[in-house]
N, C-alpha and C positions, 0 to 999 in steps of 0.2 A: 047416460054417458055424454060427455064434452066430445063437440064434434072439432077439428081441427078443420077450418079449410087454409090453402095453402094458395094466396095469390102472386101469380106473377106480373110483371108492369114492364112490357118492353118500350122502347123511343117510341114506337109506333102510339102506344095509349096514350105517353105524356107527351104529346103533342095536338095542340088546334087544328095543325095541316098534314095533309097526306106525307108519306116517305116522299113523295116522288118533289112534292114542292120545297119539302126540304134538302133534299138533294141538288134540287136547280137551285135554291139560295146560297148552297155551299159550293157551287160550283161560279155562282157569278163572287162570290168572297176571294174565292181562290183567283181567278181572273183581275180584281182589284188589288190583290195582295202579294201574290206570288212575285209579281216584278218588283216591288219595294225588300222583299225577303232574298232575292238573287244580288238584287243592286249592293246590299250589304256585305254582301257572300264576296261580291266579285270584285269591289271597293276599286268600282270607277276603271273597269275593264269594260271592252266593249260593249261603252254607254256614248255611241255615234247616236246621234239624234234624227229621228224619220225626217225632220222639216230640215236639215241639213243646215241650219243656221239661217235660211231665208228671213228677211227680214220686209213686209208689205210695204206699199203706199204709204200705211199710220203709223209707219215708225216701231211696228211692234214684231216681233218673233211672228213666226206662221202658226207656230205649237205651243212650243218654248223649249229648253235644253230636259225637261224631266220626261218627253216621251221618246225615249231610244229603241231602234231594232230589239235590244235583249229584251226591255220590257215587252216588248210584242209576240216575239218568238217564245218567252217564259210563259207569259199568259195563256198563247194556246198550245201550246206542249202539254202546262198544267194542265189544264180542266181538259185536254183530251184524252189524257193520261187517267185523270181523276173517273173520266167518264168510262171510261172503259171497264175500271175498277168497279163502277157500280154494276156492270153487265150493260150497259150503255152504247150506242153506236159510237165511235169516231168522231165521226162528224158532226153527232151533238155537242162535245165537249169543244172541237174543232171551231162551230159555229158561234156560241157562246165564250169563248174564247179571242177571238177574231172581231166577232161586234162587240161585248164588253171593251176593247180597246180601241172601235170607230168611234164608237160614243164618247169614249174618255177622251180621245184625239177632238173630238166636236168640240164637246164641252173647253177644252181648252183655247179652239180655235175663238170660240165664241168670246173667252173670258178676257183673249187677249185683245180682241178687236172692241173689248169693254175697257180698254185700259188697264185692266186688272193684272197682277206681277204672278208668275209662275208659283204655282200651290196655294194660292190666294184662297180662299174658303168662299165658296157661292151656292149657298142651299139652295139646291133642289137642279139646281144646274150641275153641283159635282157629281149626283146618283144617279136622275133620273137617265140618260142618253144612257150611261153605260149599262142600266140594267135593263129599260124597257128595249132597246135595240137584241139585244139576244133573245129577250124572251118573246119581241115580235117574230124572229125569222125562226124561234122555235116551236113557235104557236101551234103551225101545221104539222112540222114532225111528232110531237107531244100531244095533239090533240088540246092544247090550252084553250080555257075560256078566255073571256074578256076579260071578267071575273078574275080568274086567278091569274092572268099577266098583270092586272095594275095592285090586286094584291101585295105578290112577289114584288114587284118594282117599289109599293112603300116597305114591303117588309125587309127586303136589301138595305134600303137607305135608313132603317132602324137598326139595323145589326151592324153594319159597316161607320156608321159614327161612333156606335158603341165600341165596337169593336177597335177602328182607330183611335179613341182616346186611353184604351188598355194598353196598344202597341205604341202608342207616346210614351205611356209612363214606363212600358219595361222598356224602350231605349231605342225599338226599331222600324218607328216612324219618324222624320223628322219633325211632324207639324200633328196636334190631336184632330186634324180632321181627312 
């Protein structure tokens, strides 16, 4: 007689990295993205920018006009919301949320004291801060290795290019990176 077996294949098998690493990926995605999905929602409602308009020494914006309160407060709402949903503390979501948007604020500070114009594309400088900074200060709550923080920090900056050239073409990024 023909034996039937019956396989099942959860996310968990088709995937190279643990749930939990993919969880923290989708939760630093959410933190990059969730303020560009509200910014659209709320079309130029309060979108007060953190650097308040300050303008340096070098003639350049402190940030630029694209990092606002809402995006700040969207970001960690999200992913503390999100985290929660996973069974997750608060404060992981909260944390990652919080530094995802130092970093992204770095990275800007950085780009503009490069001369470079608000949303200007700068590999490795538009990922890295926002994603190794959360998964540093989540290192010790999470138990991460070294290992799986610089993992995650390339594998964000794989998904999040990808992923913003998808959100270009359906219409709700303004820029594919």
């Amino acid at each position: 007689t023909a034996t039937t077996e019956i396989y099942t294949l959860s996310l968990h098998d088709a995937l190279p990295i643990s749930m939990d690493e993919f969880l923290l990926i989708l939760l630093l995605l959410t933190a990059n993205g969730s303020p560009i999905v509200v910014r659209n929602l709320l079309r130029g409602r309060w979108d007060s920018p953190v650097d308040r308009g300050v303008i340096l020494a070098d003639g350049h914006r402190l940030l630029g006009a694209s990092k606002t309160w809402r995006g700040l407060v969207t970001a960690v709402l999200a992913t503390t919301l999100l985290a929660l949903s996973f069974g997750w503390s608060w404060q992981i979501g909260a944390t990652i949320g919080a530094c995802a948007m130092l970093g992204d604020a770095l990275s800007s500070f950085i780009k503009r004291r490069m001369g470079l114009p608000s949303s200007a594309m700068a590999p490795g400088l538009d990922h890295v801060p926002e994603s190794l900074l959360p998964l540093l200060a989540c290192k010790p709550l999470m138990q991460l290795s070294w290992t799986q923080v610089l993992f995650l920090s390339l594998a964000f900056m794989v998904a999040n290019l990808l992923l913003s050239r998808l959100l270009h073409r359906l219409g709700i990024r303004r820029h594919p990176h």
